[in-house]
C-alpha positions, -999 to 999 in steps of 0.1 A, spaced: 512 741 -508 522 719 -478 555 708 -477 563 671 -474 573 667 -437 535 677 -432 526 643 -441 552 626 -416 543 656 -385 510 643 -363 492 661 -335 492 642 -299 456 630 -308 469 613 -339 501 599 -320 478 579 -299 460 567 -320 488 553 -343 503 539 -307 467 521 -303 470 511 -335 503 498 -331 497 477 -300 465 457 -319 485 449 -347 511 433 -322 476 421 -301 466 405 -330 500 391 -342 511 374 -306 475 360 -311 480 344 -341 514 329 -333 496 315 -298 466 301 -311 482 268 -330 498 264 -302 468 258 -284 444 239 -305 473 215 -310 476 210 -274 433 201 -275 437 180 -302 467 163 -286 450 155 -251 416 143 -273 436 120 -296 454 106 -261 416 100 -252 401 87 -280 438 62 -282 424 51 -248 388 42 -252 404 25 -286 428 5 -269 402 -4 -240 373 -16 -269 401 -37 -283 408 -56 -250 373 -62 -244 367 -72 -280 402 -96 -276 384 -112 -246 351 -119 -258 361 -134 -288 388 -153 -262 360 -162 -245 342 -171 -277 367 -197 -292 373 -212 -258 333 -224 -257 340 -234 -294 370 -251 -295 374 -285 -301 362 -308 -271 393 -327 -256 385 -368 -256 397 -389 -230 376 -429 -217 350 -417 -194 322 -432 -170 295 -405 -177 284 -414 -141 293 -390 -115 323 -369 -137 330 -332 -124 321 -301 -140 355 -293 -156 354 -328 -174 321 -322 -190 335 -290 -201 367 -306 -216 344 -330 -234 330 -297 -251 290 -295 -227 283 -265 -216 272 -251 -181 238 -250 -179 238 -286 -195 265 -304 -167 240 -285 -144 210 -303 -163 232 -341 -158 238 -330 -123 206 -327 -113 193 -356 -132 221 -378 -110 211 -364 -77 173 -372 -78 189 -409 -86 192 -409 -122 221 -435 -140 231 -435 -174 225 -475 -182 237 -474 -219 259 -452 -241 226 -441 -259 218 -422 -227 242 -395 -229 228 -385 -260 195 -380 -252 211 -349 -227 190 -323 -239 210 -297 -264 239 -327 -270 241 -326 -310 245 -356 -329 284 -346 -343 295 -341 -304 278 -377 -296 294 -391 -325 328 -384 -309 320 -391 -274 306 -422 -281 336 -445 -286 352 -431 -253 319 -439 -231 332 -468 -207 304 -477 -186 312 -505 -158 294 -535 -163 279 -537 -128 263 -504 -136 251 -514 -177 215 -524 -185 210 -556 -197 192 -562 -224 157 -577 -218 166 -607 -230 190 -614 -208 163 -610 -175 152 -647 -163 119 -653 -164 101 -678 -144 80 -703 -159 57 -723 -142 49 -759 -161 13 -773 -157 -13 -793 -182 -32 -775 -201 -55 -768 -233 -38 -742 -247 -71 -731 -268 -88 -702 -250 -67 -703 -224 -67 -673 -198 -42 -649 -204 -27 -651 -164 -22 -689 -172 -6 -673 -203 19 -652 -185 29 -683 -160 40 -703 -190 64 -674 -196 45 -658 -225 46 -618 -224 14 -598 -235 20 -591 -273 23 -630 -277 -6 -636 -261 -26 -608 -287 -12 -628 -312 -26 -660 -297 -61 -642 -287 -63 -628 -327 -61 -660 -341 -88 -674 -319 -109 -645 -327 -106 -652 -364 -123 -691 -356 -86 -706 -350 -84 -734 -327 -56 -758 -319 -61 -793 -330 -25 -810 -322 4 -798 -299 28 -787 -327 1 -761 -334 12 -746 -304 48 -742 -320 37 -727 -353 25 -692 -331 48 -666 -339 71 -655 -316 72 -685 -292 104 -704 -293 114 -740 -301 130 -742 -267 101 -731 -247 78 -751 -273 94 -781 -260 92 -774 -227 58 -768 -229 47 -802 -251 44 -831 -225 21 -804 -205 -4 -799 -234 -34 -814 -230 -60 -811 -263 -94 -831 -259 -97 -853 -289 -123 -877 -293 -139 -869 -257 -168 -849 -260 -171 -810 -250 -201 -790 -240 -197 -751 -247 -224 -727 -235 -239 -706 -269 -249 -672 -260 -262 -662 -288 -261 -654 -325 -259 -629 -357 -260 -627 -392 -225 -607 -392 -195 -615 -370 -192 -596 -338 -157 -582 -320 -151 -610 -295 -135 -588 -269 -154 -594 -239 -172 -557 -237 -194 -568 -264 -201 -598 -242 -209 -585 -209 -180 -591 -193 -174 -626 -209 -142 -639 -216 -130 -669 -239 -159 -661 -265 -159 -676 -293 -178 -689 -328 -186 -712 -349 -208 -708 -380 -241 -725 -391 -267 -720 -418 -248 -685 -425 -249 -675 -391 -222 -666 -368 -230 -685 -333 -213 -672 -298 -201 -700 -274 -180 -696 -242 -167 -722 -222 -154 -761 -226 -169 -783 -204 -165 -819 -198 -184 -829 -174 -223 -816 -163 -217 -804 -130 -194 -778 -147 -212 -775 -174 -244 -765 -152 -221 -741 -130 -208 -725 -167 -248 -720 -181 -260 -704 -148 -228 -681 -146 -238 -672 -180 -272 -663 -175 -262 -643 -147 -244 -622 -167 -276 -614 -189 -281 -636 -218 -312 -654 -200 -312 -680 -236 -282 -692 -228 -285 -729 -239 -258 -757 -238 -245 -775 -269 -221 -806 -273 -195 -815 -303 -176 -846 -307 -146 -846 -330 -152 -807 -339 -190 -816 -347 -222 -808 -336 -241 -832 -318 -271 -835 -298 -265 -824 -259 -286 -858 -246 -257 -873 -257 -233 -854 -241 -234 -865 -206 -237 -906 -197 -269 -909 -172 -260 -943 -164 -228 -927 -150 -220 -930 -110 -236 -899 -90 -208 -903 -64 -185 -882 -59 -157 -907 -52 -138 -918 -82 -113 -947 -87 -76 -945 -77 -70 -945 -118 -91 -913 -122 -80 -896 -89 -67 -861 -102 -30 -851 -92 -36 -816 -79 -3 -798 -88 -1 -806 -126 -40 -804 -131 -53 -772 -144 -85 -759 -141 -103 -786 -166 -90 -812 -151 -101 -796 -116 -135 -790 -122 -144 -824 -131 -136 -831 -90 -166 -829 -70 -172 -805 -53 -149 -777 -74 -163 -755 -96 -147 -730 -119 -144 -706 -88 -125 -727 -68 -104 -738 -94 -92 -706 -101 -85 -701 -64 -66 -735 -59 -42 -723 -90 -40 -691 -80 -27 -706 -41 -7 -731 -57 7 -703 -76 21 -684 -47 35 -717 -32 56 -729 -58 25 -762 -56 12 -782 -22 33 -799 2 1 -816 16 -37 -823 8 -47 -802 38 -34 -768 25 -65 -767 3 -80 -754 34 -59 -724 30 -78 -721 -2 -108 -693 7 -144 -710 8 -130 -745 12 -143 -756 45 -139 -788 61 -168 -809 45 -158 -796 13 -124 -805 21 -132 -840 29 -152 -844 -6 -125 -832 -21 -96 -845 -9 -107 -885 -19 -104 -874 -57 -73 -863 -53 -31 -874 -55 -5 -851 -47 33 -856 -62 53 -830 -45 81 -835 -72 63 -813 -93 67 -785 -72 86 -755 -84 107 -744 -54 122 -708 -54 158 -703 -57 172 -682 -28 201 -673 -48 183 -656 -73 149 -651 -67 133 -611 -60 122 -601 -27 89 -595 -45 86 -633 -54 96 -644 -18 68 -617 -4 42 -637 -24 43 -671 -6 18 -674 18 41 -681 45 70 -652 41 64 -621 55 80 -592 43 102 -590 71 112 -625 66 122 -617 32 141 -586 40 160 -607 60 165 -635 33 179 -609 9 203 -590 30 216 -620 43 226 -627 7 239 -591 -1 260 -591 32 274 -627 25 273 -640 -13 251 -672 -21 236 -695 0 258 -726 0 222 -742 19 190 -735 27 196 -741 63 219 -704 56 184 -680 59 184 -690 98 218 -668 97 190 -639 93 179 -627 126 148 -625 108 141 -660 103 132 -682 130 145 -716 140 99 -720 134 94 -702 102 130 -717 85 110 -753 91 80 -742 76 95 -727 47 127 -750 38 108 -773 21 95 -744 -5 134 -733 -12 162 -741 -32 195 -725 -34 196 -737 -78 
């Protein structure tokens, strides 16, 4: 039986073994007591890193939502002229970039704001924004639109029979085109103008300019008037003159349930001849003329007096004055049809109205027999001219008289630029471009009010 220090004695292999044994255990120990250490000191340099990149998101996040309030913040108001204001006022006004850049480039191809209405039609400008702005817009007068109201127009005065009248004569007695419609519709509906106050009941056409117009009104009453029919239908026809081959001034009467087509109003049978054969040329070969007296029918032999003198000189009493007459009054002179009538008005249009007899020679076609024929039928009153005003007038309406080039009127309306209104008319010779020669022939077609 072994003894108990057996179990305590080893052999020298055992020894080393247990001295092996020994030096794990102490392995593993130092290992445990070192590992902590170092996953702590991981952890500690990734939490530094991760602290970092936090830190860094939060700055960036800070800023963009820096940035983000700063484009949204309420825009600062202060009186501005929308005209030329910098970048950073736009931006204090609450615009953003790529609209200043839009308002920028609008300005430099030479666009103005004319009304505080125009800054809101900027493209992207909300209503709320414009709504604030919009008391704080302080444009300068010299650079605000005025209303269209507020523009002069000229008006030139003459006699004449307002019914189917042309719509150019229209336009000189200072109507604009949606007046004239107005006019044109009622005609088309059978309307016609009996009395001058009719004139006055047209909507749209003032009392002021009414009265102007009434001592120039001229309706035929009891004289006679030859129309030219065309030609007729059992249901009423557009009158615009596409359905009438060109013909203006068409219009109808009615008889045995019939819608007849006339054009014209003649009073006298050389223009009544002149009238028929113009019409025929334009294609309606039965063409026939037809005569009325006090808005009725009546036969056409009784139209025209045949005892009537076939010269063509009249008496002093029926001489024509040539710049009041229009062109019904003109065509009953010898020797003027409806052509040249249009022509004369048309000249004494750019004139402003005749200084002398002998400018009708200016008129194209009128040649010197013409002239002559001419000439004895007619009076000239050179108060009735209608001089321009060099103190207000348009380079475009100085360009337009015969006898001003555009040179010459360059000249005229830099003068005026450079030194304020004309105090005479005698002031266009300071213009280099106005001769000592050309201010004589022109001075007595200006006025300087």
């Amino acid at each position: 039986m072994s003894s108990f220090k057996d179990y305590f004695t080893f052999d020298k292999r055992q020894r080393n073994g247990v001295i092996i044994l020994l030096f794990l255990i102490i392995l593993a120990v130092v290992a445990r007591l070192m590992l902590p250490y170092h996953f702590n000191k991981e952890e500690s340099i990734n939490s530094d890193f991760q602290e970092s990149i936090r830190i860094f998101e939060k700055s960036v996040i800070n800023e963009e939502l820096g940035k983000s309030k700063i484009s949204e913040q309420a825009p600062i108001l202060f009186d501005f002229n929308p005209n030329k204001l910098s970048k950073e006022k736009w931006l204090l006004l609450g615009l953003k970039d790529w609209q200043v850049k839009v308002i920028h480039n609008y300005e430099s191809k030479g666009g103005r704001f004319r009304t505080k209405f125009d800054v809101k039609k900027i493209y992207g400008i909300k209503k709320d924004l414009y709504d604030q702005l919009e008391p704080h817009i302080v444009i300068p007068e010299s650079e605000l639109q005025k209303p269209k109201s507020d523009y002069k127009k000229e008006i030139f005065l003459f006699q004449f029979n307002p019914n189917h009248l042309e719509e150019a004569k229209w336009k000189m007695l200072g109507l604009k085109e949606w007046q004239i419609r107005i006019i044109y519709n009622f005609e088309s509906k059978g309307g016609q103008f009996r009395t001058k106050d009719d004139v006055g009941k047209i909507y749209g056409i003032k009392p002021e300019l009414f009265n102007k117009w009434k001592p120039y009104i001229v309706i035929p009453g009891d004289e006679m008037v030859v129309k030219v029919q065309l030609t007729s239908s059992s249901k009423l026809v557009d009158l615009d003159k596409s359905n009438f081959k060109g013909l203006e001034g068409v219009s109808f009467y009615q008889e045995h349930n019939y819608y007849k087509y006339t054009v014209g109003e003649l009073h006298s049978e050389p223009e009544a001849k002149l009238m028929l054969k113009k019409v025929k040329d334009a294609g309606f070969d039965s063409a026939f003329l037809i005569a009325f007296k006090n808005g009725k029918k009546v036969p056409i032999k009784t139209a025209f007096n045949k005892s009537e003198k076939t010269s063509y000189k009249k008496d002093a009493k029926e001489q024509v004055e040539l710049n009041s007459a229009d062109s019904s009054l003109l065509v009953t002179i010898y020797g003027i049809g409806p052509t040249f009538a249009q022509r004369i008005l048309k000249q004494r249009y750019k004139f402003g109205g005749f200084l002398e007899l002998v400018q009708l020679k200016e008129v194209y076609g009128i040649t010197d027999e013409n002239y002559s024929k001419i000439s004895e039928q007619l009076t000239l009153d050179t108060s009735k001219m209608i001089k321009i005003n060099i103190n207000e007038c348009s380079w475009g309406r100085l360009v337009g008289h015969p006898y001003i080039s555009k040179n010459a009127a360059n000249g005229i309306i830099n003068y005026r630029k450079q030194h304020g209104h004309y105090k005479t008319v005698a002031d266009i010779q300071g213009s280099d471009l106005v001769s000592e020669e050309l201010y004589l022939k022109i001075a007595p077609y200006l006025k300087i009010e």
